[in-house]
FIRO-160286 format. One line per 8 residues: for each residue x, y, z of C-alpha. Coordinates in pm, whole numbers. Layout:
! residues N
X,Y,Z ~ ...
END
This chain:
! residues 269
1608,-2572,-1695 ~ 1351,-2328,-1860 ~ 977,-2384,-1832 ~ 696,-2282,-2068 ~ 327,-2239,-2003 ~ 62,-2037,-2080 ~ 43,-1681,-1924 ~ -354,-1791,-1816
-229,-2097,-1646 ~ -28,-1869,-1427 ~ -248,-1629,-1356 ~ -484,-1897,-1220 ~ -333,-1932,-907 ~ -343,-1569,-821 ~ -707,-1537,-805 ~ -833,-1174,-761
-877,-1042,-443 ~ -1192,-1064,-211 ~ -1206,-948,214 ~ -1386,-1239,304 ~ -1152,-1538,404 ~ -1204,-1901,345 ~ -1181,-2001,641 ~ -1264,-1838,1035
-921,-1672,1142 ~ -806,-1667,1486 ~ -756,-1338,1696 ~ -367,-1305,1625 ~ -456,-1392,1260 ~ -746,-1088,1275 ~ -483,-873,1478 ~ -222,-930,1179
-486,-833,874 ~ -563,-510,1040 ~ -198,-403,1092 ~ -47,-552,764 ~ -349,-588,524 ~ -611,-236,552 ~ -653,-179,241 ~ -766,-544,131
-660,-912,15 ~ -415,-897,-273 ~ -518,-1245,-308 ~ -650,-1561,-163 ~ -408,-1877,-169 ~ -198,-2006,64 ~ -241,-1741,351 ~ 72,-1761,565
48,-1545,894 ~ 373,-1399,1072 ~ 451,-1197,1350 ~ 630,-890,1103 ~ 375,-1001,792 ~ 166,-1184,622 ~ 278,-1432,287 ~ 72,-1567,13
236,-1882,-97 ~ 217,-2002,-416 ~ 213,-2397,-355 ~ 367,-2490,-718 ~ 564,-2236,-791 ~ 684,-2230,-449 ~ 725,-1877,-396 ~ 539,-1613,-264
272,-1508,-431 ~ 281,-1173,-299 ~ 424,-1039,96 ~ 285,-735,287 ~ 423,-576,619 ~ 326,-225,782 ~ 623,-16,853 ~ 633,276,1112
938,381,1330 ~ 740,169,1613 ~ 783,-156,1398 ~ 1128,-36,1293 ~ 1228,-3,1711 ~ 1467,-283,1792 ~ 1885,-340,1727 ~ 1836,-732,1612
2097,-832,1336 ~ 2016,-1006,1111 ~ 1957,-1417,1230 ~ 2041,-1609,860 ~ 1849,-1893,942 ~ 1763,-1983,630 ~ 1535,-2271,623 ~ 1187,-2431,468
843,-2371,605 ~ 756,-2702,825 ~ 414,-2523,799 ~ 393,-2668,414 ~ 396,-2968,306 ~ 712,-3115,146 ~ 573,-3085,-185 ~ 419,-2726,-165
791,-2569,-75 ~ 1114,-2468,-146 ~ 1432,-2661,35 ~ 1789,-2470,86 ~ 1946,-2735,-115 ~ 1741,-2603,-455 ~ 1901,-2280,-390 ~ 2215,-2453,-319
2493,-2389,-615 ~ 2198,-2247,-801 ~ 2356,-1921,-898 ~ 2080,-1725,-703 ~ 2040,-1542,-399 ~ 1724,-1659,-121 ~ 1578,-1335,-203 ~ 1408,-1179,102
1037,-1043,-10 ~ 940,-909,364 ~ 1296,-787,467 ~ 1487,-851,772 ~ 1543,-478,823 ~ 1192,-417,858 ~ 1176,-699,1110 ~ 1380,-577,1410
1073,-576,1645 ~ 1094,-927,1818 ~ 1367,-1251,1735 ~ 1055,-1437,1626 ~ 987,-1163,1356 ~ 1361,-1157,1253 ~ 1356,-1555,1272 ~ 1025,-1581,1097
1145,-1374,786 ~ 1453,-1626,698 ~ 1187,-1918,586 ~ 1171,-2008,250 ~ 828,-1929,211 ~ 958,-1558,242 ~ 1192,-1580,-78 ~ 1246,-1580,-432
1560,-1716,-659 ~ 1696,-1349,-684 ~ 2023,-1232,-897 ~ 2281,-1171,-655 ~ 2505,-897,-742 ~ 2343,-606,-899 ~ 1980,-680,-762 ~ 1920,-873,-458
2320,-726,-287 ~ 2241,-391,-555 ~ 1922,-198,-654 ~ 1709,-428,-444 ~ 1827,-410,-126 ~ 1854,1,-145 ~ 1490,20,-243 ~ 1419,-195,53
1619,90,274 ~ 1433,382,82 ~ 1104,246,143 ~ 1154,214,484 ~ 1290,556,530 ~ 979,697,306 ~ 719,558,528 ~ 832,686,820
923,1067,704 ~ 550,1011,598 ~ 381,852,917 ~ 372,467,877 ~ 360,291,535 ~ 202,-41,385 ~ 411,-275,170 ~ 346,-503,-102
655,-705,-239 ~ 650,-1001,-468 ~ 730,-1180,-786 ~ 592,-1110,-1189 ~ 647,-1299,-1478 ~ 618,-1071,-1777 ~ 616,-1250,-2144 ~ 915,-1179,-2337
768,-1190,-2697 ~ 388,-1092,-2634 ~ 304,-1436,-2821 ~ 94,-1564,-2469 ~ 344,-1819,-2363 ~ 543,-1747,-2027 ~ 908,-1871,-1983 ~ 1127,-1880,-1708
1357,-2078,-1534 ~ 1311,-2376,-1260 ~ 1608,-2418,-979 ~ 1646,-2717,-772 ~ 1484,-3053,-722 ~ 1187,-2864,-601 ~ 1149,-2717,-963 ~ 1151,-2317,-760
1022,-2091,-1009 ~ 1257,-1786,-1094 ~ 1062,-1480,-1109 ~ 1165,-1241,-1428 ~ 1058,-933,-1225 ~ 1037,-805,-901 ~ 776,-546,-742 ~ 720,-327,-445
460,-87,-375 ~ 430,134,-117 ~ 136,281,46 ~ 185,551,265 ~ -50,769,540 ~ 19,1059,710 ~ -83,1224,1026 ~ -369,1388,853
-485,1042,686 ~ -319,1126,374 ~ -239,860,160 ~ -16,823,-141 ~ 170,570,-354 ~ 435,444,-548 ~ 551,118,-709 ~ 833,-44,-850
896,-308,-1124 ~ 1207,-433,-1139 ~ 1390,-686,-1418 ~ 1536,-985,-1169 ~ 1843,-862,-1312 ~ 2223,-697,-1284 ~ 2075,-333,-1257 ~ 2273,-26,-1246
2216,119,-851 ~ 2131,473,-903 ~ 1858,426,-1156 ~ 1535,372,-895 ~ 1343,610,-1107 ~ 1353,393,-1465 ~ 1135,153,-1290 ~ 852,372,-1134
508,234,-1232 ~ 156,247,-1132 ~ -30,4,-949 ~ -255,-64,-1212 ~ 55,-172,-1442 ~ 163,-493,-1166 ~ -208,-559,-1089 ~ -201,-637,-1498
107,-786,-1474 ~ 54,-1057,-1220 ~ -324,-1105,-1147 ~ -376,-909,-832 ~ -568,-637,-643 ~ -420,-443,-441 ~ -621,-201,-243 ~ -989,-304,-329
-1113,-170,25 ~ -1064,149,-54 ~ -1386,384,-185 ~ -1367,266,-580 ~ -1285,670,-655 ~ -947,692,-449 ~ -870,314,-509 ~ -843,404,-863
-704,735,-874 ~ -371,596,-640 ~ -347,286,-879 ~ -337,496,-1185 ~ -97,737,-1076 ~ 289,683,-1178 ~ 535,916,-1052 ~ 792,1087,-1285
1043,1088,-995 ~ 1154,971,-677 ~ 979,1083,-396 ~ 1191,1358,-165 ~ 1274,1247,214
END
């Protein structure tokens, strides 16, 4: 099934960002937006706190809206495997999420946005990153099991040859004919909405309070492995894309000289 809609209707629930929350959070909920989210609220929506991250899930498409998870070799300590306990978020209500029966013999992968690998510190992190909540319909082979999963890897091993890093990981839908109607496809009895993109941005800091950037846009596609570099972007290009703000607590100056900057290559180790 393919779905149609206006590229305003989607863009209405990913508001832009603001700091100030909705609601009073709780300490571990404070504890988790100053490790994960420093730089500011990508969006508002529905806030989903974990022990290795923090989700924003989008209640009808029933994906994330966007995932973010600090990464330093301290988070990165631990020799978990990987748990596969794939399952839906009890925490939403059965018409807000996804099921592993829409994903079942749907031709798509439960595409991890905040990895296991980064999520070795406790079982409950590890556990916590196989809900639903946490995923997007992903092409298997070539993406999710291909270029995906390697920039995943290289991300991690970036942030800590620079210090500690911030990630942002989520879904786009970008128009295919520029004529303001969005179409993509719906899986399942849930109706889960198949990104056509995939991003990741990563913010980095260094010893000396350095910080850089790069970011990713990626067709949810068969891509060819070794070609990381044709999808280098800037921020600003996936804040346009999908509705968001990125790192609006930043001084306006540096906030918008990181966002407008697009690398020509891969950074070095």
């Amino acid at each position: 099934m393919r779905f149609r809609l206006p590229l305003l209707v989607l863009l209405v629930s990913l508001p832009g960002a603001s700091w100030g929350f909705p609601y009073p959070l709780t300490a571990a909920q404070t504890a988790s937006v100053h490790e994960h989210l420093p730089f500011g609220l990508p969006s508002t929506g529905e806030l989903l706190f974990r022990q290795g991250y923090v989700v924003s899930h989008n209640n009808w498409l029933k994906i994330p809206n966007w995932a973010a998870y600090h990464v330093s070799s301290t988070t990165l300590h631990g020799t978990l495997s990987r748990s596969n306990d794939f399952r839906d978020d009890q925490d939403l209500k059965p018409w807000q999420r996804s099921e592993p029966a829409d994903y079942k013999r749907s031709g798509y992968d439960q595409g991890h946005m905040a990895p296991a690998g980064a999520m070795k510190r406790g079982k409950e992190a590890m556990s916590e990153s196989f809900l639903l909540s946490n995923m997007v319909p992903q092409v298997g082979v070539g993406f999710n099991r291909g270029i995906w999963r390697i920039l995943e890897d290289r991300v991690r091993d970036w942030a800590v040859a620079r210090g500690e890093g911030w990630v942002f990981v989520g879904p786009a839908f970008q128009e295919a004919d520029g004529g303001g109607l969005m179409k993509f496809k719906l899986i399942g009895k849930s109706r889960v909405a198949v990104p056509t993109h995939c991003f990741m941005i990563l913010v980095t800091k260094d010893k000396m309070g350095k910080t850089d950037a790069i970011a990713f846009l990626i067709p949810n596609a068969k891509a060819k492995e070794d070609h990381l570099s044709d999808y280098l972007v800037s921020i600003h290009d996936i804040e346009r894309l999908t509705g968001l703000d990125f790192l609006d607590q930043l001084p306006d100056d540096q906030e918008d000289e990181l966002e407008s900057r697009r690398p020509t290559e891969l950074w070095a180790q």
